[in-house]
C-alpha positions in Angstrom: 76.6 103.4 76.0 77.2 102.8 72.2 80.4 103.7 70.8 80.7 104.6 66.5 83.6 103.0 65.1 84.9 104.4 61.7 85.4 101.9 59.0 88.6 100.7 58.1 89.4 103.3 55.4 87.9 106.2 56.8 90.3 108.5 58.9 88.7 110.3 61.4 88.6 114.7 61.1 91.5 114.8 64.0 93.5 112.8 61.6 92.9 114.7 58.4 93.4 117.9 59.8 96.8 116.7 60.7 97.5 115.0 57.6 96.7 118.7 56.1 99.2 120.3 58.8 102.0 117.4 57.9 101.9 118.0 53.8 101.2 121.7 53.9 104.3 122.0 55.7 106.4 119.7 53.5 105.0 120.9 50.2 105.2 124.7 51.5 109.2 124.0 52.2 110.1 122.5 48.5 108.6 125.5 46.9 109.7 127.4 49.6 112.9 126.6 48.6 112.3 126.8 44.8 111.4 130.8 45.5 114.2 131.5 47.4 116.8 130.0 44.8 115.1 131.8 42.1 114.7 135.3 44.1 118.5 135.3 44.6 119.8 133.6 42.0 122.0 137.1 40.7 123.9 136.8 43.4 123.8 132.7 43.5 125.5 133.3 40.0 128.1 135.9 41.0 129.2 133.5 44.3 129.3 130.5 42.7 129.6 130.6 38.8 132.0 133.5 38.0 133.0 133.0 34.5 134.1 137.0 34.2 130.4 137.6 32.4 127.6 138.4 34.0 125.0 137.0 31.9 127.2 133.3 31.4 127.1 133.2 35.4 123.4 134.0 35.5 122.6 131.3 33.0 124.4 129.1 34.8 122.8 129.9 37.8 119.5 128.9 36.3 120.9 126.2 34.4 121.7 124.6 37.9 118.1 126.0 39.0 117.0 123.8 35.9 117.8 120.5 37.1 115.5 120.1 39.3 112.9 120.3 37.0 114.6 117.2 35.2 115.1 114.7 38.4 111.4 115.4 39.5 110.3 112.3 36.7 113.2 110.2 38.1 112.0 111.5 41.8 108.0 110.9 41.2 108.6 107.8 39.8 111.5 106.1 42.5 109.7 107.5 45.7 106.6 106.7 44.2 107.1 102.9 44.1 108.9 103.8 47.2 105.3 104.9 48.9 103.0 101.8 47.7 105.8 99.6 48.9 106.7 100.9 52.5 103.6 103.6 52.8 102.9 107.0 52.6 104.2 108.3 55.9 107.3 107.2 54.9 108.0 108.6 51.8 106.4 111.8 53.2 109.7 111.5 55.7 112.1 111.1 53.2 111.1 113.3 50.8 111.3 116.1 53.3 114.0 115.1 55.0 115.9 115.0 51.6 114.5 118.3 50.2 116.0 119.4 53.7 119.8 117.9 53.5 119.8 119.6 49.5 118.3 123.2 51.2 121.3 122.7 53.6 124.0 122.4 51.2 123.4 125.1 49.4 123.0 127.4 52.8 126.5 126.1 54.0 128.5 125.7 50.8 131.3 127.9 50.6 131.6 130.1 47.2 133.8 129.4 44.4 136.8 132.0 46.0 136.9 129.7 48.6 136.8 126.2 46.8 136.9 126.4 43.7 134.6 124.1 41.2 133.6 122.5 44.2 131.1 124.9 45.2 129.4 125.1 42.1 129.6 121.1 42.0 127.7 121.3 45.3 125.2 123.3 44.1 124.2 121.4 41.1 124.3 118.4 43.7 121.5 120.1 45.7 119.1 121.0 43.2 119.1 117.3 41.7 118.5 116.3 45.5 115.6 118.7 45.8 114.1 118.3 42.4 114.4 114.3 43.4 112.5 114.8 46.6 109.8 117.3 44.9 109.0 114.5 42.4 108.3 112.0 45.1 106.5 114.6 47.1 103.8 115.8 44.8 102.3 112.0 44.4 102.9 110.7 48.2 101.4 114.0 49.4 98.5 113.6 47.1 97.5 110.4 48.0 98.2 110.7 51.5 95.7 113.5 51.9 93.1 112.1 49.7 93.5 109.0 51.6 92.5 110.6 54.7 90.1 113.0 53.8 86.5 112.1 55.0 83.9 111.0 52.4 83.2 113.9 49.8 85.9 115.8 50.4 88.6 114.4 48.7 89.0 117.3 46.1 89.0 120.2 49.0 91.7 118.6 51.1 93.6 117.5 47.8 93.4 121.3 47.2 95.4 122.1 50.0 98.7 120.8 48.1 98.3 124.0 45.5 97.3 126.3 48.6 100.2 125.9 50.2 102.6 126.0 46.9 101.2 130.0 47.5 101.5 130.6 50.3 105.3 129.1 49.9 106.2 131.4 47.4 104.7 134.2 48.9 106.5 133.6 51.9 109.6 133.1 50.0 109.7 136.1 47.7 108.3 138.3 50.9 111.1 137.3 52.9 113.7 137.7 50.0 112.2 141.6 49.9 112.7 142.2 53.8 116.3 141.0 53.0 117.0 143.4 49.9 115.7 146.0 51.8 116.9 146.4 55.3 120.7 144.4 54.3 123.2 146.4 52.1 124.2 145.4 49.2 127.8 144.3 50.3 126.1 141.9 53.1 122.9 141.0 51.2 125.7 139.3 49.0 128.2 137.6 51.5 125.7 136.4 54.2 122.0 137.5 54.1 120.9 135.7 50.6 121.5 132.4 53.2 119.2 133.6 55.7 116.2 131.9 53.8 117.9 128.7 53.0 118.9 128.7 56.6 115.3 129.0 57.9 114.5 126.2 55.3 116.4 124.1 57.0 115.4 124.5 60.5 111.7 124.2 58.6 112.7 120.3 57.9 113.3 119.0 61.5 109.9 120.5 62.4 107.8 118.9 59.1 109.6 115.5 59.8 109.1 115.0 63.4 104.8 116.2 62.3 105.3 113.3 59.2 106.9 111.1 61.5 104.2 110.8 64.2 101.3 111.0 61.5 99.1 107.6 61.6 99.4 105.6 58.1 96.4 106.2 55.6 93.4 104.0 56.5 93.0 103.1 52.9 97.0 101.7 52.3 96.9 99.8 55.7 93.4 98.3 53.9 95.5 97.1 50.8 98.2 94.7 49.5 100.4 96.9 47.6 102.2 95.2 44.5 105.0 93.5 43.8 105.9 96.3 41.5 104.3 99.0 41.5 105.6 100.2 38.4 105.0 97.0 36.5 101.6 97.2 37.6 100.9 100.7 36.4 102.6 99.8 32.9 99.9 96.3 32.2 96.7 97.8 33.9 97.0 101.4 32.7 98.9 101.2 29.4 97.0 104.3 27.9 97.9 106.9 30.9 101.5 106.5 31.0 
């Protein structure tokens, strides 16, 4: 009886489907998150950035939502190197893993009343964490399902990184809606705007532990990565920095 054996850099469908499971997840939590923050952020400004005017807190609050915007540069480019030096599985781990510990902080952090510039310190502290993992997410998670897709269908499992951003927010901002409307007003704003940021983080465990026993892309275990990476990009791509 013959047996087919795949070559080196070809992962077989098992594999990709579960590399499509592993990222969806992931990805689907950071904007997940992203939703959530953004759906509540009124009330994310009256608990943790009073300043006695409504609009200062709620620029504040989306000042702080901001900032993760700014670290996802710093993030793409540090977990990046990160991925061709150690692999893709495991960046995938960290980056979830962090965007987990920052979606934690801001479910558990106590509000301004209770400790004063502290809690708002914390927040800011979060979103740089999760706009640091997002960075590093977006590129690992690319090439990680690319890498595994079978010949010819790189750009439909690729695709799967912008279907689950949808599903995420829909998730999110339906979730956020289910909140506003069976939770009063009063407890909307002491507990229930945590209830999503709380789900987020039991989400983590689940995506890590799936990251974690994913097999490492056929085509990175077929290469040499770099001394640095980032040296690399800079001489042999100068014109697509």
């Amino acid at each position: 009886m013959s047996t087919t054996t795949l070559p080196p850099h070809v992962s077989s469908s098992g594999q990709a489907r579960r590399a499509v499971i592993a990222t969806v997840i992931g990805n689907g939590l950071e904007w997940f998150d992203f939703t959530v923050y953004s759906f509540f952020s009124v009330i994310i400004s009256k608990v943790f950035f009073p300043t006695g005017d409504e609009l200062t807190s709620y620029l504040l609050a989306l000042a702080t939502f901001g900032v993760g915007f700014v670290m996802r540069p710093v993030g793409g480019i540090v977990l990046g190197i990160y991925s061709d030096e150690y692999g893709r599985k495991a960046a995938l781990s960290a980056t979830i893993l962090l965007m987990a510990l920052g979606t934690l902080i801001i479910a558990v952090t106590p509000g301004y009343a209770q400790i004063g510039l502290a809690a708002p310190a914390l927040i800011l502290f979060a979103r740089l964490l999760q706009g640091f993992s997002a960075g590093g997410e977006m590129g690992s998670a690319t090439a990680f399902l690319t890498e595994h897709a079978p010949a010819g269908q790189k750009g439909f499992y690729s695709s799967w990184i912008q279907s689950s951003i949808g599903l995420a927010v829909m998730i999110g901002a339906g979730l956020g809606a289910l909140l506003s409307a069976w939770l009063s007003p009063e407890a909307l704003e002491s507990w229930g705007w945590r209830v999503p940021f709380i789900v987020g983080c039991l989400i983590g465990p689940v995506g890590f532990y799936i990251r974690h026993r994913m097999e490492e892309t056929p085509a990175y275990q077929g290469e040499q990565a770099p001394d640095s990476p980032l040296r690399e990009v800079i001489r042999s791509y100068p014109g697509k920095r």
